[in-house]
Every structure is written in C-alpha cells, then in structure tokens.
PyMOL Python script that loads the backbone (N, CA, C, O; Angstrom):
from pymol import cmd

cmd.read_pdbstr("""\
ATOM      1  N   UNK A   1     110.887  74.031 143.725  1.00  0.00           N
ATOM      2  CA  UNK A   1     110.884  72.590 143.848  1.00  0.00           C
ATOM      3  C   UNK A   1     111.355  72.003 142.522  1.00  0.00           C
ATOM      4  O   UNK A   1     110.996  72.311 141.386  1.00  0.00           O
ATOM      5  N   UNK A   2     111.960  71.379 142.793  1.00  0.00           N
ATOM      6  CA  UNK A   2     112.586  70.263 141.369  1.00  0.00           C
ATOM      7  C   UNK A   2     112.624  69.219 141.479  1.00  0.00           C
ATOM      8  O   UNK A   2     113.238  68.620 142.362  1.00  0.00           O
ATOM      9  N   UNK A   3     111.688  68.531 140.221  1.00  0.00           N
ATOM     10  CA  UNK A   3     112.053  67.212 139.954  1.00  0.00           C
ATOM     11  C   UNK A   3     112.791  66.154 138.941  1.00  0.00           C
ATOM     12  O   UNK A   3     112.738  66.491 137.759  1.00  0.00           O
ATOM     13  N   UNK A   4     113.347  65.146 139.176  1.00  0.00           N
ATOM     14  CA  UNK A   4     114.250  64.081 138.448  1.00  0.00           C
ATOM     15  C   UNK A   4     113.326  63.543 138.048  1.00  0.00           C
ATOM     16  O   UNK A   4     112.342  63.089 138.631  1.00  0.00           O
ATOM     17  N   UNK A   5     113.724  63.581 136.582  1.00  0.00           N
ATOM     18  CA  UNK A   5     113.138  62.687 135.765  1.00  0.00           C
ATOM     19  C   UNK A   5     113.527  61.341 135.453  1.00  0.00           C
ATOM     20  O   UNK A   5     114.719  61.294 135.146  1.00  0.00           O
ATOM     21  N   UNK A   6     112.880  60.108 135.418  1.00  0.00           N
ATOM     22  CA  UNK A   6     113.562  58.493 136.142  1.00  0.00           C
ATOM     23  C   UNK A   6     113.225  57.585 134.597  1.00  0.00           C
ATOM     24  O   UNK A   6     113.739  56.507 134.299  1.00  0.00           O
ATOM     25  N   UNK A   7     112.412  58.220 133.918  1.00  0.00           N
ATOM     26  CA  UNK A   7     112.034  57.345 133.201  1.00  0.00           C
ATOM     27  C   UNK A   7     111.915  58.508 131.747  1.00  0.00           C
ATOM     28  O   UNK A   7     111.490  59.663 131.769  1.00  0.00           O
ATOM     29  N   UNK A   8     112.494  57.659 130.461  1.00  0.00           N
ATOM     30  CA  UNK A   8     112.529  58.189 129.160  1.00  0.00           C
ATOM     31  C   UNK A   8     111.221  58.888 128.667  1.00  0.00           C
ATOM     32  O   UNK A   8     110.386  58.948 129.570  1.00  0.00           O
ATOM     33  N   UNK A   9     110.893  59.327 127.713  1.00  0.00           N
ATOM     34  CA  UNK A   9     109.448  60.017 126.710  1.00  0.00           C
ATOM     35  C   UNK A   9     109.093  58.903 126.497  1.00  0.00           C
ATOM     36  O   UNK A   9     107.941  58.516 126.697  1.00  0.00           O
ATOM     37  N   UNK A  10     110.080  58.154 126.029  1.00  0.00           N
ATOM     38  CA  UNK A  10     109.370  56.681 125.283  1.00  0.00           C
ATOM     39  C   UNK A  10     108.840  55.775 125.944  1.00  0.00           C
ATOM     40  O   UNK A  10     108.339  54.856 125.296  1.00  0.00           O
ATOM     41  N   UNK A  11     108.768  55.722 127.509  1.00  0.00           N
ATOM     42  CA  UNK A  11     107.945  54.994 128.914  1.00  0.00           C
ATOM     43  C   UNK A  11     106.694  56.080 129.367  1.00  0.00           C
ATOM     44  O   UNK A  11     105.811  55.648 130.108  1.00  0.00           O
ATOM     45  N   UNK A  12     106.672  56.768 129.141  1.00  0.00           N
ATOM     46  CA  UNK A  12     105.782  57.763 129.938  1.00  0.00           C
ATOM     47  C   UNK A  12     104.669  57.682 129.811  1.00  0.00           C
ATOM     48  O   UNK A  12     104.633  58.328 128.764  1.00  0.00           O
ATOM     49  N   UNK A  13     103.028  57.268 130.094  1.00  0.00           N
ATOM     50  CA  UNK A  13     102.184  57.075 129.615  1.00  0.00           C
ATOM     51  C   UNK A  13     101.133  58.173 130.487  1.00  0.00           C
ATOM     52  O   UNK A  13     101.406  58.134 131.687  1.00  0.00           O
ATOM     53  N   UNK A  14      99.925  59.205 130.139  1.00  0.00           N
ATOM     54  CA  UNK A  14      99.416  59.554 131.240  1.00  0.00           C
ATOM     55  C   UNK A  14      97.910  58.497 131.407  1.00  0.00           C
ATOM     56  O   UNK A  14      97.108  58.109 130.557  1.00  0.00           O
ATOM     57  N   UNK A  15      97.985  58.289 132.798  1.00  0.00           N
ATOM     58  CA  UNK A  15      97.008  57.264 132.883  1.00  0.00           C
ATOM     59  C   UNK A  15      95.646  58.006 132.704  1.00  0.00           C
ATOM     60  O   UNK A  15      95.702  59.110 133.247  1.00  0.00           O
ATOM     61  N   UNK A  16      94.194  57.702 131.997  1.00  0.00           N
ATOM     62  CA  UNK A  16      93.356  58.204 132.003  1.00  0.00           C
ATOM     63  C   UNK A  16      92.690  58.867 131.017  1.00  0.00           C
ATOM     64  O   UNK A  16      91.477  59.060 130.943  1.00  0.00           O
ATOM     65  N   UNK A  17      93.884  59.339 129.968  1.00  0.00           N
ATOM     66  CA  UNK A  17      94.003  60.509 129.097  1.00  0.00           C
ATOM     67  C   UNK A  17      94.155  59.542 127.724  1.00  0.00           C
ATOM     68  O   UNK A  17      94.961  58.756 128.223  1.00  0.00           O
ATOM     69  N   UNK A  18      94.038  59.228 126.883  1.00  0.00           N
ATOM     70  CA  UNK A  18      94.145  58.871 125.351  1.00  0.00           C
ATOM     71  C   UNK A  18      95.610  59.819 124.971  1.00  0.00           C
ATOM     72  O   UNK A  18      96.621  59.189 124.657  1.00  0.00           O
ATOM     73  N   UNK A  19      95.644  61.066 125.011  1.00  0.00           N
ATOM     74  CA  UNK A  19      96.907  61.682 124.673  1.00  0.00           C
ATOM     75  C   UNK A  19      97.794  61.572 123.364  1.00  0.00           C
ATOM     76  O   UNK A  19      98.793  62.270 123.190  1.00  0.00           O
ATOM     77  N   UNK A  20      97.238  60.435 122.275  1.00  0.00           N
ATOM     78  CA  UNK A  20      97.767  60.250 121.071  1.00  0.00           C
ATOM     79  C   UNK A  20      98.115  61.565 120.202  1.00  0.00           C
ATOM     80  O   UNK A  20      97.171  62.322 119.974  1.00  0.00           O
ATOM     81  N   UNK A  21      99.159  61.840 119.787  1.00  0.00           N
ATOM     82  CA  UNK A  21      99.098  63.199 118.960  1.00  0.00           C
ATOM     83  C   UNK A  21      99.086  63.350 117.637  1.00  0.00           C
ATOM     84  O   UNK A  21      99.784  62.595 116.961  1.00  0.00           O
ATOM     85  N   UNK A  22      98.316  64.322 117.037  1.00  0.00           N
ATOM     86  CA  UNK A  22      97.618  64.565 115.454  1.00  0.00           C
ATOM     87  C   UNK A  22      98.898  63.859 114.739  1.00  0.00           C
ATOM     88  O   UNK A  22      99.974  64.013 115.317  1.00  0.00           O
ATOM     89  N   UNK A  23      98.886  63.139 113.599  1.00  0.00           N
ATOM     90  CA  UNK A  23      99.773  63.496 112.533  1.00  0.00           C
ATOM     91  C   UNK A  23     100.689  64.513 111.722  1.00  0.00           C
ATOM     92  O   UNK A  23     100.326  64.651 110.554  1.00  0.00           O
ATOM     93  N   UNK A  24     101.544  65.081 112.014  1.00  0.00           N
ATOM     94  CA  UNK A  24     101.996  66.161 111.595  1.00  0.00           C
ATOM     95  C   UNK A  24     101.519  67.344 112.702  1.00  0.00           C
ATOM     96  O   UNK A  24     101.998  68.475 112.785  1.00  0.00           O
ATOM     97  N   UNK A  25     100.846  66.983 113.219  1.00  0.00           N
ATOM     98  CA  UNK A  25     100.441  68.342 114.004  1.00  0.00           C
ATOM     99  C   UNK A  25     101.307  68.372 115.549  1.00  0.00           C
ATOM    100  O   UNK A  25     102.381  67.796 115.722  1.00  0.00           O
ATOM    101  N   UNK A  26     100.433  69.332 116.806  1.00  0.00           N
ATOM    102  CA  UNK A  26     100.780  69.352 117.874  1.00  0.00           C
ATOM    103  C   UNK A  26     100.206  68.918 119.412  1.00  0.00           C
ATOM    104  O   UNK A  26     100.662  68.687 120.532  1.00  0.00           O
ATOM    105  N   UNK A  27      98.570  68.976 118.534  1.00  0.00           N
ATOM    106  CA  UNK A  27      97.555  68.759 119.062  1.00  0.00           C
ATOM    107  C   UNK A  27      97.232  66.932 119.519  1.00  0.00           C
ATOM    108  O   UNK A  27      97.534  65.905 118.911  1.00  0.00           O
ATOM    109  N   UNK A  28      96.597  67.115 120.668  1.00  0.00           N
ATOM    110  CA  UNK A  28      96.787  65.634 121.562  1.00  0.00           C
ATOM    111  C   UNK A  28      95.988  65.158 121.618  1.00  0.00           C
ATOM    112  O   UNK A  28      95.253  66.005 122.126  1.00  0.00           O
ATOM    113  N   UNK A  29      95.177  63.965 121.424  1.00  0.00           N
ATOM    114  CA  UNK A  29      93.531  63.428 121.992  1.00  0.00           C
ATOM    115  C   UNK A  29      93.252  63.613 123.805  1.00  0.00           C
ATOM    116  O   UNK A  29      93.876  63.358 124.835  1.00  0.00           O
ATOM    117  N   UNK A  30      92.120  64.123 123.480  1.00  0.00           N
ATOM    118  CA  UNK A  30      91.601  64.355 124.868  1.00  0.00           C
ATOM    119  C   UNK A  30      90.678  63.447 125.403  1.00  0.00           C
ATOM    120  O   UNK A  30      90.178  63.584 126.520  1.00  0.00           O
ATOM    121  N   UNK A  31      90.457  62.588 124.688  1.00  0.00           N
ATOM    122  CA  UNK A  31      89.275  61.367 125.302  1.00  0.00           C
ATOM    123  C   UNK A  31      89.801  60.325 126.052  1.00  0.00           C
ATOM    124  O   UNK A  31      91.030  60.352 126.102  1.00  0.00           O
ATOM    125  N   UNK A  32      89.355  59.564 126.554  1.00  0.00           N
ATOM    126  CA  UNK A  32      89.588  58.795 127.933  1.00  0.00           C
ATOM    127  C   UNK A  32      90.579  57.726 127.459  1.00  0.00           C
ATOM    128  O   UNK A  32      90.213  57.398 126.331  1.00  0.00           O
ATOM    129  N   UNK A  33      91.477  57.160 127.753  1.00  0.00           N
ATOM    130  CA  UNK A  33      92.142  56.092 127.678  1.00  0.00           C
ATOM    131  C   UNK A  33      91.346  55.042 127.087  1.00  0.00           C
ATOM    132  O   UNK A  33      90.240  54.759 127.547  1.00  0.00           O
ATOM    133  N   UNK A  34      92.105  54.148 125.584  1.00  0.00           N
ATOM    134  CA  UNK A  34      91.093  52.895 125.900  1.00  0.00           C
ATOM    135  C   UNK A  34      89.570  53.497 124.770  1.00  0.00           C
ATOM    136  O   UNK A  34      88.727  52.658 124.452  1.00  0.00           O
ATOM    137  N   UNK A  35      89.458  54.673 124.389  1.00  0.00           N
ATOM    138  CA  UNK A  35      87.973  54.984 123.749  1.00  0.00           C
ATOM    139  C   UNK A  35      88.583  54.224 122.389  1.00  0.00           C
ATOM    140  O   UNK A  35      89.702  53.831 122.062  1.00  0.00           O
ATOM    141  N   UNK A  36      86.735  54.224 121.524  1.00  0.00           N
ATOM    142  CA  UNK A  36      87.100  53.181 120.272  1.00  0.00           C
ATOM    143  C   UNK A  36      86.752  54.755 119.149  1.00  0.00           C
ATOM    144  O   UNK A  36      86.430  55.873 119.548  1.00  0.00           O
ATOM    145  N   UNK A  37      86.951  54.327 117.801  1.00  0.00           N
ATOM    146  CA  UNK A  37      86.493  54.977 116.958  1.00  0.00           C
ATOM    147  C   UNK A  37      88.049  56.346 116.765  1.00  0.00           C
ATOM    148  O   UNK A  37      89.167  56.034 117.177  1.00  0.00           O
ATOM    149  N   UNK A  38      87.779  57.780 116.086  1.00  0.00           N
ATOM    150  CA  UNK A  38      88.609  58.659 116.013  1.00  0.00           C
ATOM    151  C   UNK A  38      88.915  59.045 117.604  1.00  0.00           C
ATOM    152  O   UNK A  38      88.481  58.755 118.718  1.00  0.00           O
ATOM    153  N   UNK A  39      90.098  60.012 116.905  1.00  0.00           N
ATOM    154  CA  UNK A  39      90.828  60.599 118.143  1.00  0.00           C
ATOM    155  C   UNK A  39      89.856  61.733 118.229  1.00  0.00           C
ATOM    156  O   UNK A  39      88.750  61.758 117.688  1.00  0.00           O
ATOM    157  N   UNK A  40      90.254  62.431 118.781  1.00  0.00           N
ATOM    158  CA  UNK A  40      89.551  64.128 119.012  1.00  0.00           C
ATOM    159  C   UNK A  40      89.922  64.954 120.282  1.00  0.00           C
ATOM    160  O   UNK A  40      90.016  64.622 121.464  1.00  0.00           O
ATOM    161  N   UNK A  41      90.133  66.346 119.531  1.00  0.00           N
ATOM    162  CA  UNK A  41      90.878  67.375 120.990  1.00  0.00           C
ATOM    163  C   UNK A  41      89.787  68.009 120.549  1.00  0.00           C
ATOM    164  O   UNK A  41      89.359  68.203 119.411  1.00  0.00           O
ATOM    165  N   UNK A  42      89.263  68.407 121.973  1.00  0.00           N
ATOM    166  CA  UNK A  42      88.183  69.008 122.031  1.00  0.00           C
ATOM    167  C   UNK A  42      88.213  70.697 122.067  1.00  0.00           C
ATOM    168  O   UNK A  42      87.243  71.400 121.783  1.00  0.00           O
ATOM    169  N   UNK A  43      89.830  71.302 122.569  1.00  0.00           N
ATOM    170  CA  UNK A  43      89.802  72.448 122.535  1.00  0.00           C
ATOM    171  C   UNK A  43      90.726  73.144 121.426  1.00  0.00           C
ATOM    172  O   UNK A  43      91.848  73.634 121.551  1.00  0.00           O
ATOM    173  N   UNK A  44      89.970  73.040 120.397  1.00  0.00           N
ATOM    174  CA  UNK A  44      90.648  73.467 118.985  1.00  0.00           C
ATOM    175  C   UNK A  44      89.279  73.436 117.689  1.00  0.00           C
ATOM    176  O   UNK A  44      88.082  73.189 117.833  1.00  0.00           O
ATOM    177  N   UNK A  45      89.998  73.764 116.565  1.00  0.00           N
ATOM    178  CA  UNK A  45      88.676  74.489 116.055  1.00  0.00           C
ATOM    179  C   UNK A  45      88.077  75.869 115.998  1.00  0.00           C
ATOM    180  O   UNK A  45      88.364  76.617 116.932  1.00  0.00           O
ATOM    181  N   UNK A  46      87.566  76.163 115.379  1.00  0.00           N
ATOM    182  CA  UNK A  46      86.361  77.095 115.085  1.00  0.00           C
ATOM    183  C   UNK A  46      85.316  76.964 116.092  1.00  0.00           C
ATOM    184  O   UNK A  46      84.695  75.984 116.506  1.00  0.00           O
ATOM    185  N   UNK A  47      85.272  78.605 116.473  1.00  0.00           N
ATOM    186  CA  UNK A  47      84.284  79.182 117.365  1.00  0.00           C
ATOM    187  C   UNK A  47      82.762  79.187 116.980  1.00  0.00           C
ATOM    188  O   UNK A  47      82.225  80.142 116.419  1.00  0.00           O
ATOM    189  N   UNK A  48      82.063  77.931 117.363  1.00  0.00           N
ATOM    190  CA  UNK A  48      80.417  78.151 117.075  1.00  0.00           C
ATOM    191  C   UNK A  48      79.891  78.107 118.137  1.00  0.00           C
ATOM    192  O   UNK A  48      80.106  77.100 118.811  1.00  0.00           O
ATOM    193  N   UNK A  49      78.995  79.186 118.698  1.00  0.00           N
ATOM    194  CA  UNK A  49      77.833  79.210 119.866  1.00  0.00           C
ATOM    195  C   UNK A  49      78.568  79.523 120.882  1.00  0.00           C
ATOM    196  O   UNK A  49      78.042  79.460 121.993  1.00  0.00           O
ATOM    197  N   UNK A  50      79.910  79.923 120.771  1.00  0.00           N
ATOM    198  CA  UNK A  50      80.872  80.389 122.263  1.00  0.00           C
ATOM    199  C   UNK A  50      81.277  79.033 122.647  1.00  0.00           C
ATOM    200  O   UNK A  50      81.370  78.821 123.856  1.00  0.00           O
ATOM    201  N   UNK A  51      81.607  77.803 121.598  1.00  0.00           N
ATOM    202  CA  UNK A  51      81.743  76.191 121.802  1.00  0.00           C
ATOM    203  C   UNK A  51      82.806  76.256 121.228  1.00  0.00           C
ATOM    204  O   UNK A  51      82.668  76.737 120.104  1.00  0.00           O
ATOM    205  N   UNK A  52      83.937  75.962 121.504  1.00  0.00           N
ATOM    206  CA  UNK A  52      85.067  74.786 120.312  1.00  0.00           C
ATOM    207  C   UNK A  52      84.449  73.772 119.377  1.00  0.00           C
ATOM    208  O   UNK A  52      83.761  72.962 119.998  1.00  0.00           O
ATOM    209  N   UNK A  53      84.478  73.606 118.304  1.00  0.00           N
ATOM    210  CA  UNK A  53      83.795  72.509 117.512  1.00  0.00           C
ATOM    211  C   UNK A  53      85.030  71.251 117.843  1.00  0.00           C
ATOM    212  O   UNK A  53      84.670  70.178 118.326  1.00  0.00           O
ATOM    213  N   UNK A  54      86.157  71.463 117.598  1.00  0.00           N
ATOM    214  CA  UNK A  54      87.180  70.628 117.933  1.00  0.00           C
ATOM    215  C   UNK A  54      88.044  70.293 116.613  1.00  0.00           C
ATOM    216  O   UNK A  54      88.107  71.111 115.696  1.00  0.00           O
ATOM    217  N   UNK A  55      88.662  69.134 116.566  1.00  0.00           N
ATOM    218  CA  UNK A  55      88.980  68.478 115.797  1.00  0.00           C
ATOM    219  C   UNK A  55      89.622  66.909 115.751  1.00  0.00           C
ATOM    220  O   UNK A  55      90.425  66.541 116.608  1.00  0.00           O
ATOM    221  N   UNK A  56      89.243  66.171 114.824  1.00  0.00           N
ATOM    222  CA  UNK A  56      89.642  65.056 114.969  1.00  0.00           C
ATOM    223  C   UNK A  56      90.399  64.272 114.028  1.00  0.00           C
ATOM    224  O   UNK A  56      90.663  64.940 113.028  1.00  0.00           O
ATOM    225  N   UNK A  57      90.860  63.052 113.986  1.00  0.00           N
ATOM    226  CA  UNK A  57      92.071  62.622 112.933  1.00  0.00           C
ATOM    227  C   UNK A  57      91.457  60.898 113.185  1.00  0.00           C
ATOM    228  O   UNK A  57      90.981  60.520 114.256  1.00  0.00           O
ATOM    229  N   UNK A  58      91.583  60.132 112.106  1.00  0.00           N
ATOM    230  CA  UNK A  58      91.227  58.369 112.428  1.00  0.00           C
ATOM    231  C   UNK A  58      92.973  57.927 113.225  1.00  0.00           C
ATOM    232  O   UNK A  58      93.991  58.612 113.324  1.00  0.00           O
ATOM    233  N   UNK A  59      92.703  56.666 113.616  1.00  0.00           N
ATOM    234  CA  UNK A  59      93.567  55.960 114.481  1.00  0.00           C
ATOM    235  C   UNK A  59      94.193  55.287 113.307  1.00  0.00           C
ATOM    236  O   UNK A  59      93.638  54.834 112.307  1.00  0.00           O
ATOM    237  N   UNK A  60      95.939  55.321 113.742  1.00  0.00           N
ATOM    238  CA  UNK A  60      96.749  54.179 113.192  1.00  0.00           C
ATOM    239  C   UNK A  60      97.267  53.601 113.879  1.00  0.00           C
ATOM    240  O   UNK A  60      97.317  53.708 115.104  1.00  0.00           O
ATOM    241  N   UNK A  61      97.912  52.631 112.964  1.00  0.00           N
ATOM    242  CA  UNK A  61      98.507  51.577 113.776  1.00  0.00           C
ATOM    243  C   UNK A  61      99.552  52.031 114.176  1.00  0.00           C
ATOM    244  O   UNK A  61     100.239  52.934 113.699  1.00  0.00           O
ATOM    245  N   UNK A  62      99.766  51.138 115.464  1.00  0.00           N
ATOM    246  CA  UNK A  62     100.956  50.907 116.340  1.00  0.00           C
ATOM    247  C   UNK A  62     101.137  52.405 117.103  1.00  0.00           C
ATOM    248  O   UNK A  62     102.281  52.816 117.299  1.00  0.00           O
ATOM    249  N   UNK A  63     100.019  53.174 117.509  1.00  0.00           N
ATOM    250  CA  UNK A  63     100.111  54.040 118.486  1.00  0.00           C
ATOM    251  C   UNK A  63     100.356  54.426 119.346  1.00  0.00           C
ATOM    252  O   UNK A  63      99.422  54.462 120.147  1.00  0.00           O
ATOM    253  N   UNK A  64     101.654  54.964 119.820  1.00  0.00           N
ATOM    254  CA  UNK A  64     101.789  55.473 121.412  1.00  0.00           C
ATOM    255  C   UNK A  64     101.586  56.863 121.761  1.00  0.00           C
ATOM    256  O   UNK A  64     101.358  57.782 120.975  1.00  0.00           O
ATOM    257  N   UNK A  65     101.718  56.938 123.305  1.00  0.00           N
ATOM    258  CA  UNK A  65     101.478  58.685 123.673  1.00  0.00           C
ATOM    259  C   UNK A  65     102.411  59.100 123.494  1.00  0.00           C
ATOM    260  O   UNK A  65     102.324  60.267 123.113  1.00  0.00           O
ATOM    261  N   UNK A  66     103.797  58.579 123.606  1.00  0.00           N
ATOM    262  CA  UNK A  66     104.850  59.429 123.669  1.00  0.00           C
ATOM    263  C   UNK A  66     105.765  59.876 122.226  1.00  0.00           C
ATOM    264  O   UNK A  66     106.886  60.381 122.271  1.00  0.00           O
ATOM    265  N   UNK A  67     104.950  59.540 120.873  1.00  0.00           N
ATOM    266  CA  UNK A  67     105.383  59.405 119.733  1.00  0.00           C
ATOM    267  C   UNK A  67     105.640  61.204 119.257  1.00  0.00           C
ATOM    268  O   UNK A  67     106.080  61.491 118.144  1.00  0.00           O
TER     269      UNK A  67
END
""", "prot")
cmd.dss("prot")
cmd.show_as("cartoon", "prot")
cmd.util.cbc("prot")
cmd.orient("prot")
C-alpha cells in the first residue's frame, strides 16, 4: 500500500502528542499536546528499577513539531 504525501513537514502536526524535538538532539516530547512546564521523552535515559528515568529539556520560544 502507498501513500501521497499532500502536505509539507512544515504543516504536519500530530494531534494529541506535544512531539517538540530536543535541541540538538533526536529525541521528541512525549506528553500530551498543550502540557505546561518542560518537555520530556519518557523512553530514554538510564535504567533504574527496570524504569526509563527519561529525559527532559525547558521550552523555547516559537516552537513547532515539525522543526
């Protein structure tokens, strides 16, 4: 199955998802669309208790998902 893509990176938003990505990094926010305070991906990090600890980065300005 194949699909056409209709709309640029720079329109694409996923609804639901925060999705902002680290600074310099690769890693994406995983918290809900719309949350206040830092970003944070929850599956990254150092292994404590058989847990991801995670990691997180503060918010700048003029943020999109598709940056």
């Amino acid at each position: 199955m194949s699909c056409k893509r209709t709309a640029t990176a720079e329109h694409i938003e996923i609804p639901g998802i925060c999705f902002i990505r680290q600074p310099e990094g690769v890693r994406r926010c995983t918290l809900s669309a719309g949350h206040y305070g830092e970003h944070r991906h929850f599956y990254s990090g150092e292994l404590r208790n058989g847990f991801r600890v995670g990691t997180s980065w503060p918010r700048r300005g003029d943020e999109k998902q598709a940056d």
